[in-house]
N, CA, C and O of each residue as an XYZ file, in Angstrom:
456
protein
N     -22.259    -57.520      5.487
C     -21.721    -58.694      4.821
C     -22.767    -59.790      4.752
O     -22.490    -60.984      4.864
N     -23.958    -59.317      4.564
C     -25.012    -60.239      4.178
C     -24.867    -61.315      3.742
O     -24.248    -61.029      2.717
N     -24.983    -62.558      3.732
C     -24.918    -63.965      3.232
C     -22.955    -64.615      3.026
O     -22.559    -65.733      2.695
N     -22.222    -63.468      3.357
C     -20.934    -64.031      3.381
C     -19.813    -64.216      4.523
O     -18.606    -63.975      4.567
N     -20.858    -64.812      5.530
C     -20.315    -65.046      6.853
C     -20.189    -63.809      7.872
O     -20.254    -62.681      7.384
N     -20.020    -63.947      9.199
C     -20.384    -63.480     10.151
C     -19.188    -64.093     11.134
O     -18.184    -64.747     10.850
N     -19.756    -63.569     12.526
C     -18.628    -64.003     13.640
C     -17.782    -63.607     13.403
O     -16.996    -64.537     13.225
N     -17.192    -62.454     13.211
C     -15.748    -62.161     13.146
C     -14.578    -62.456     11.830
O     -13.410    -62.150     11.591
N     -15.680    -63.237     11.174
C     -15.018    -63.563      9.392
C     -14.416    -62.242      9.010
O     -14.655    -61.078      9.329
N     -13.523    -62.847      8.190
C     -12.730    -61.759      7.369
C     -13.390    -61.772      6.259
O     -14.023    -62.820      6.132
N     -13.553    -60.757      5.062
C     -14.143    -60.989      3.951
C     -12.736    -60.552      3.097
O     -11.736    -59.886      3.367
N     -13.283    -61.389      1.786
C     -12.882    -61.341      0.664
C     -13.048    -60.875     -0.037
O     -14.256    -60.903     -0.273
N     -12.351    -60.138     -0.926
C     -13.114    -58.881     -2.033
C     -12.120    -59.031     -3.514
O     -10.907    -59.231     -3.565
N     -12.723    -58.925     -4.224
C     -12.681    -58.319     -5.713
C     -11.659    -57.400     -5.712
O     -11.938    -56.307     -5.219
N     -10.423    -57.578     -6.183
C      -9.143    -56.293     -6.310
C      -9.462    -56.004     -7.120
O      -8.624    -55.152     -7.412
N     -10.516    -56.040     -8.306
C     -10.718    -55.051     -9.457
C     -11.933    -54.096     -8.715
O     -11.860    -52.876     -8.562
N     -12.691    -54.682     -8.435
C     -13.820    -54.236     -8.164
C     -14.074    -53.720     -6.549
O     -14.099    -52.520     -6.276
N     -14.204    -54.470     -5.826
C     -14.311    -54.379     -4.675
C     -15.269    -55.225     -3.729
O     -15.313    -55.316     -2.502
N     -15.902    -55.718     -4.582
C     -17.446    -57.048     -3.994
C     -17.034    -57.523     -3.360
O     -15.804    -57.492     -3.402
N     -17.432    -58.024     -2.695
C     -17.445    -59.044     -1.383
C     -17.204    -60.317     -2.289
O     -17.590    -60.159     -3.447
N     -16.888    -61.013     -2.124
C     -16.774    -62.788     -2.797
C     -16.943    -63.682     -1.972
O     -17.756    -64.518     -2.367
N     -16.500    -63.887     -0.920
C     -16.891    -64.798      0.435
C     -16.054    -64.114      1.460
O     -15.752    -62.923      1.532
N     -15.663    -65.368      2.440
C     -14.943    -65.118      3.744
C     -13.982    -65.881      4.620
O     -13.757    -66.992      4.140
N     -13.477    -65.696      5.510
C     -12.507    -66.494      5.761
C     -13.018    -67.563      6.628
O     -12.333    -68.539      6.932
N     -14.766    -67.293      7.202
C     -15.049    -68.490      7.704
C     -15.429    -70.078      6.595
O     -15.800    -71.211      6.903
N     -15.151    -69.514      5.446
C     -15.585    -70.620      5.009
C     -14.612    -70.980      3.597
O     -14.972    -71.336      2.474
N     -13.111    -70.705      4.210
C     -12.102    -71.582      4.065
C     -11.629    -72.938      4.391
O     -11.293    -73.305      5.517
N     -11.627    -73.741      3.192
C     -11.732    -75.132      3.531
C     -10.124    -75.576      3.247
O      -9.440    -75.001      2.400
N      -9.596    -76.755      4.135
C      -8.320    -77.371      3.688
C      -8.575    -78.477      2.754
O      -9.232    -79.503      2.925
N      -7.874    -78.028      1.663
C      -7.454    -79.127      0.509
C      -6.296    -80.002      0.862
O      -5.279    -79.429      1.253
N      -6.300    -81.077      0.796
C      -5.243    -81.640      0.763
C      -4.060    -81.594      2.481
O      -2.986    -82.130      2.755
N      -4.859    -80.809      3.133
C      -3.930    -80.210      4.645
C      -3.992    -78.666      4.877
O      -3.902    -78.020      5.921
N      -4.202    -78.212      3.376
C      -4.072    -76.893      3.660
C      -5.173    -75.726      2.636
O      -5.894    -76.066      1.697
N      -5.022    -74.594      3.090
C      -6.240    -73.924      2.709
C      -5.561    -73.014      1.445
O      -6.129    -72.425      0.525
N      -4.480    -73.106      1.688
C      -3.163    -71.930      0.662
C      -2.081    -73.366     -0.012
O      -1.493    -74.359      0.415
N      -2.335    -72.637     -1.324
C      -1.707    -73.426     -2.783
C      -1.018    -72.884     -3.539
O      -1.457    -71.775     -3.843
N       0.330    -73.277     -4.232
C       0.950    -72.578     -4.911
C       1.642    -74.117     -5.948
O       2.378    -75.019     -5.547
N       0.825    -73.827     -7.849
C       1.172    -74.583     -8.266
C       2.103    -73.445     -9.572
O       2.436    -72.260     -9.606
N       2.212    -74.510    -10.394
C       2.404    -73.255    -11.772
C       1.519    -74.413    -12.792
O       1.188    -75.598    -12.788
N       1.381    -72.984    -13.774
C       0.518    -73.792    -14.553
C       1.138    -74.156    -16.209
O       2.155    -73.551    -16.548
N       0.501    -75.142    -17.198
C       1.144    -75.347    -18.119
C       2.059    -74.291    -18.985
O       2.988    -74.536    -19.754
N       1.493    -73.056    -18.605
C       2.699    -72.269    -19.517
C       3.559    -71.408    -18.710
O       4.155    -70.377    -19.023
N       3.490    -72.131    -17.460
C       4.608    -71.443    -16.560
C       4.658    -70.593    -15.409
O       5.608    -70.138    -14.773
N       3.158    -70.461    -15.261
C       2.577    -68.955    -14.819
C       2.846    -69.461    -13.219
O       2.700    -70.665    -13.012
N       3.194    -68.676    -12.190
C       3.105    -69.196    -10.898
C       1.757    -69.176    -10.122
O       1.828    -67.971     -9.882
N       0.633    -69.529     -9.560
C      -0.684    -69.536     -9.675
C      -0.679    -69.606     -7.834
O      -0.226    -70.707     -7.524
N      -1.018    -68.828     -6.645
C      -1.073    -68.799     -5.386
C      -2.378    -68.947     -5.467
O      -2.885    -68.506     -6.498
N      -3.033    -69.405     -4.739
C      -4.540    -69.448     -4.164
C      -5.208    -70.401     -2.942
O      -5.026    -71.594     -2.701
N      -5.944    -69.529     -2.355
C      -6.693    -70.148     -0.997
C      -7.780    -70.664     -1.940
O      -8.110    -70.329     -3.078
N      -8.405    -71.968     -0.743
C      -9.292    -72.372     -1.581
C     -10.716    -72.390     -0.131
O     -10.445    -72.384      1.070
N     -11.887    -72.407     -0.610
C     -13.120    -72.160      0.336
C     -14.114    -73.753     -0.686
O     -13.998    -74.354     -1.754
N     -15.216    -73.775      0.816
C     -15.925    -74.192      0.578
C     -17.075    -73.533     -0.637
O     -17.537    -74.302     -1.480
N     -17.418    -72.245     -0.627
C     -18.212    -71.731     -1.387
C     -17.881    -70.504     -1.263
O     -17.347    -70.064     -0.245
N     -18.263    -69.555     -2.663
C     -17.966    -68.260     -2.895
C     -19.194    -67.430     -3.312
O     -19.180    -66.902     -4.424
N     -20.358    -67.263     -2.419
C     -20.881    -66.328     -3.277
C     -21.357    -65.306     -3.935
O     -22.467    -65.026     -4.385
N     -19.678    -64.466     -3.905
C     -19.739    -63.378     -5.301
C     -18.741    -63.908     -6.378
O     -18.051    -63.161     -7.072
N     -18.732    -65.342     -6.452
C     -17.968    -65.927     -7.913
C     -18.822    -66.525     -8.673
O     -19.950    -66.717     -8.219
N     -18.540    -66.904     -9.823
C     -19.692    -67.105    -10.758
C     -18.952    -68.494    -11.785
O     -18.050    -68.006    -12.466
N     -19.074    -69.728    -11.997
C     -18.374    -70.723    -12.714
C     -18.325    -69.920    -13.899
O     -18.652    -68.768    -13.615
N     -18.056    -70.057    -15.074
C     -17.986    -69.982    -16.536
C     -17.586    -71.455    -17.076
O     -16.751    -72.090    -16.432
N     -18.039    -71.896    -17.994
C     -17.663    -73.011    -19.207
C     -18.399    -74.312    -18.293
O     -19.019    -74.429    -17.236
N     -18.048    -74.943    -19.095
C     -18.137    -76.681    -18.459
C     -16.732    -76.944    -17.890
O     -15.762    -76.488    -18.496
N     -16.564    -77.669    -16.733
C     -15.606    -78.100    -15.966
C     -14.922    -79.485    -16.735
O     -15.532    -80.243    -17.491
N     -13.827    -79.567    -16.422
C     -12.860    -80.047    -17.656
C     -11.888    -80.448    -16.890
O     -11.434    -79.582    -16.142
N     -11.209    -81.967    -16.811
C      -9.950    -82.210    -15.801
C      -8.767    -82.177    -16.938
O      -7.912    -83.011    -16.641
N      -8.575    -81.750    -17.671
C      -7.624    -81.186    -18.263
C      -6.689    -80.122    -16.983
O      -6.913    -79.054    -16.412
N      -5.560    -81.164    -16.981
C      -4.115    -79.820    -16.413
C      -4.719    -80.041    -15.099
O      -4.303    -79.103    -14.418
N      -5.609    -80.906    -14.248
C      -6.069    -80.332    -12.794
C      -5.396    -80.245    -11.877
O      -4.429    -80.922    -12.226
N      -5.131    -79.794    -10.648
C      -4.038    -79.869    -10.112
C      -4.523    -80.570     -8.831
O      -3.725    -80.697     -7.902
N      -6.123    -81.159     -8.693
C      -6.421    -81.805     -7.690
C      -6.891    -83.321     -8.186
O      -8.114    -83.298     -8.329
N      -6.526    -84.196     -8.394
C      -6.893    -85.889     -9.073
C      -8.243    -86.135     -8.086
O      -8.230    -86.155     -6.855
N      -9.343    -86.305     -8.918
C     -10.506    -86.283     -9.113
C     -12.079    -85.278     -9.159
O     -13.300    -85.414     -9.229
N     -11.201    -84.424     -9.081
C     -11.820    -82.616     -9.415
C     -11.801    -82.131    -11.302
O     -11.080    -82.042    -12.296
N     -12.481    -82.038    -11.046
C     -12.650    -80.827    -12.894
C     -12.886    -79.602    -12.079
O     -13.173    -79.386    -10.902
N     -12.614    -78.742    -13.343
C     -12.376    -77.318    -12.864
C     -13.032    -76.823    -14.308
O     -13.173    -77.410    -15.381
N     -13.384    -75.427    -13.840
C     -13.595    -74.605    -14.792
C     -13.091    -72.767    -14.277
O     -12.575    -72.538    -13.182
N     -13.307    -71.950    -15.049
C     -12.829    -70.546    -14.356
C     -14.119    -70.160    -13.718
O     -15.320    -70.371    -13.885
N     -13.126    -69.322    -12.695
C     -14.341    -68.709    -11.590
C     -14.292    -66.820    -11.783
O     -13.302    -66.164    -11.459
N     -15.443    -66.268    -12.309
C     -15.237    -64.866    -12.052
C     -16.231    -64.553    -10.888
O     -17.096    -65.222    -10.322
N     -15.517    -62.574    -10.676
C     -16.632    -61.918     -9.935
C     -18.076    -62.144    -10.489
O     -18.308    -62.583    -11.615
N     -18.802    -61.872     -9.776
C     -20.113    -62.026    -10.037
C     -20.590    -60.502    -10.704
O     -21.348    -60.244    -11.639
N     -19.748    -59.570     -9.734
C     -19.845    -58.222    -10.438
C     -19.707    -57.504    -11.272
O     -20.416    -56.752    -11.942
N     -17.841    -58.010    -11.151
C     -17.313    -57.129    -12.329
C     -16.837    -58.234    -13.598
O     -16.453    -57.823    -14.693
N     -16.929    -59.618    -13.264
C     -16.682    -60.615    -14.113
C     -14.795    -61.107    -14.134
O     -14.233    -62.077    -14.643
N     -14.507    -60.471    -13.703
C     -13.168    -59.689    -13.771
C     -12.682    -61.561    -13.165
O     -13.483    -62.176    -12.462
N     -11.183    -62.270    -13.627
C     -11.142    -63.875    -13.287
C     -10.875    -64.016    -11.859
O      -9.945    -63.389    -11.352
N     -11.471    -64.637    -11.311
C     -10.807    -64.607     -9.417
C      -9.815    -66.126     -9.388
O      -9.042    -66.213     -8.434
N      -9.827    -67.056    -10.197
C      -9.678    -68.660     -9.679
C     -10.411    -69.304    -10.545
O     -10.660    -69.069    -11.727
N     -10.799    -70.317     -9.689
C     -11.292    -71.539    -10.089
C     -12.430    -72.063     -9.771
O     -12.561    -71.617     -8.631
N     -13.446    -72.763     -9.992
C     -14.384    -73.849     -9.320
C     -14.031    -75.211     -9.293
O     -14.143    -75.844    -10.343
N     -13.670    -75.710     -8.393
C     -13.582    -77.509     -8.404
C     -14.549    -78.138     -8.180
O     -15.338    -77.909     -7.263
N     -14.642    -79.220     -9.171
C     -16.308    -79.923     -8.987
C     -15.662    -81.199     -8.983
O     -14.691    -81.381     -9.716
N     -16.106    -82.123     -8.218
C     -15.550    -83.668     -8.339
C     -16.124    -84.420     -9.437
O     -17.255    -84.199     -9.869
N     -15.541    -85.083     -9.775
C     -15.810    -86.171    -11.133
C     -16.625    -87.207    -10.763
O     -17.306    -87.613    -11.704
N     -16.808    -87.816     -9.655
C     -17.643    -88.783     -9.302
C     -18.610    -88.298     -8.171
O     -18.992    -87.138     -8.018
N     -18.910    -89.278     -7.478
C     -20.110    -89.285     -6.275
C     -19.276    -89.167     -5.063
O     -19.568    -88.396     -4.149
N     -17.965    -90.131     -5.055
C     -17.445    -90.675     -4.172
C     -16.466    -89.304     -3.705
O     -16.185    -89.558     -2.534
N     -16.038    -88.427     -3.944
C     -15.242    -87.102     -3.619
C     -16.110    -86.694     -2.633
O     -17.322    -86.814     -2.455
N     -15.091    -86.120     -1.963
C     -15.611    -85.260     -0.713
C     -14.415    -84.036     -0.467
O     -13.234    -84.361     -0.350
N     -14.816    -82.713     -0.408
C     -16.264    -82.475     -0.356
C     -16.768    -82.412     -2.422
O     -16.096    -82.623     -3.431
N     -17.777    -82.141     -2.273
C     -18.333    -82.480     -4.255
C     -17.705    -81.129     -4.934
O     -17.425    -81.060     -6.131
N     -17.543    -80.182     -4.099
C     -16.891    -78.665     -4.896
C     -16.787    -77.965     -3.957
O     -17.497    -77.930     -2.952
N     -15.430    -77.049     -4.355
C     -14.819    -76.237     -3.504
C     -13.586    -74.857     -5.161
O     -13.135    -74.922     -6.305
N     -13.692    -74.021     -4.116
C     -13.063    -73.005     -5.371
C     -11.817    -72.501     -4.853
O     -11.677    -72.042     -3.720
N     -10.965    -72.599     -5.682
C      -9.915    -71.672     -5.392
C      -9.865    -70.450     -6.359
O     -10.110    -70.319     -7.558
N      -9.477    -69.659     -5.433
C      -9.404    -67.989     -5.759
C      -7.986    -67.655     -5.534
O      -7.496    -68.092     -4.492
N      -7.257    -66.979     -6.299
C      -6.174    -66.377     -6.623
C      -5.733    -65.122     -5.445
O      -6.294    -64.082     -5.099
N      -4.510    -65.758     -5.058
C      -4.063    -64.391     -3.586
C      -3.961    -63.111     -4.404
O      -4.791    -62.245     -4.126
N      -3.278    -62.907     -5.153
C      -3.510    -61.365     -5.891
C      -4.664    -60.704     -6.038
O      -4.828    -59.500     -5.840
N      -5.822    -61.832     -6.538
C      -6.988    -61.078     -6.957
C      -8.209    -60.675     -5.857
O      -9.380    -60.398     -6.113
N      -7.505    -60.741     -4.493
C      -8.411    -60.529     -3.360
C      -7.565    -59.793     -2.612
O      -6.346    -59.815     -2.437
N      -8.815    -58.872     -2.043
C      -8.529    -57.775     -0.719
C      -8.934    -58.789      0.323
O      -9.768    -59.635      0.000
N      -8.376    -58.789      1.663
C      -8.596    -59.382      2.434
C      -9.177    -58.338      3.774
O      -8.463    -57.659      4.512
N     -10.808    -58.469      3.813
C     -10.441    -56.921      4.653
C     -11.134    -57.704      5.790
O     -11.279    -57.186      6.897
């Protein structure tokens, strides 16, 4: 598990694929907590842990606070790095003043937790 934590971390994996994506040492709490469950504009029910950094996810697009579900974060989609396949999200803060500046949430379905 080269570069995606150590000590006893749990890793995270790709349910399409199988990649590694990060780990459970470097699950961060949003808001109080590390596990989220919003729905999104067309209804969809959306579960996801969120981490400090992921890296077998990959941003796509420019980040956009359209629909965000965190007030002062933009987001854009987050895939595997591997299979491309969508895991979540990237949150990037809108200003200087956010802390921490980005953090991603990844979708409970779309991860093995091994």
């Amino acid at each position: 598990m080269d570069g995606f934590g150590g000590n006893g971390a749990k890793a995270y994996k790709c349910s399409n694929c199988g990649a590694v994506v990060t780990s459970s040492d470097r699950l961060l709490a949003i808001n109080g907590t590390n596990r989220h469950h919003f729905i999104n504009p067309m209804g969809l029910h959306c579960e996801f842990y969120t981490f400090a950094s992921c890296p077998g996810a990959l941003p796509l697009g420019a980040p956009t606070e359209a629909y965000t579900w965190f007030p002062g974060y933009d987001w854009c989609l987050a895939l595997c790095l591997h299979c491309r396949e969508h895991l979540g999200w990237q949150y990037v803060a809108a200003s200087r003043k956010e802390r921490p500046s980005e953090f991603w949430g990844l979708l409970v379905p779309h991860l093995q937790i091994i």
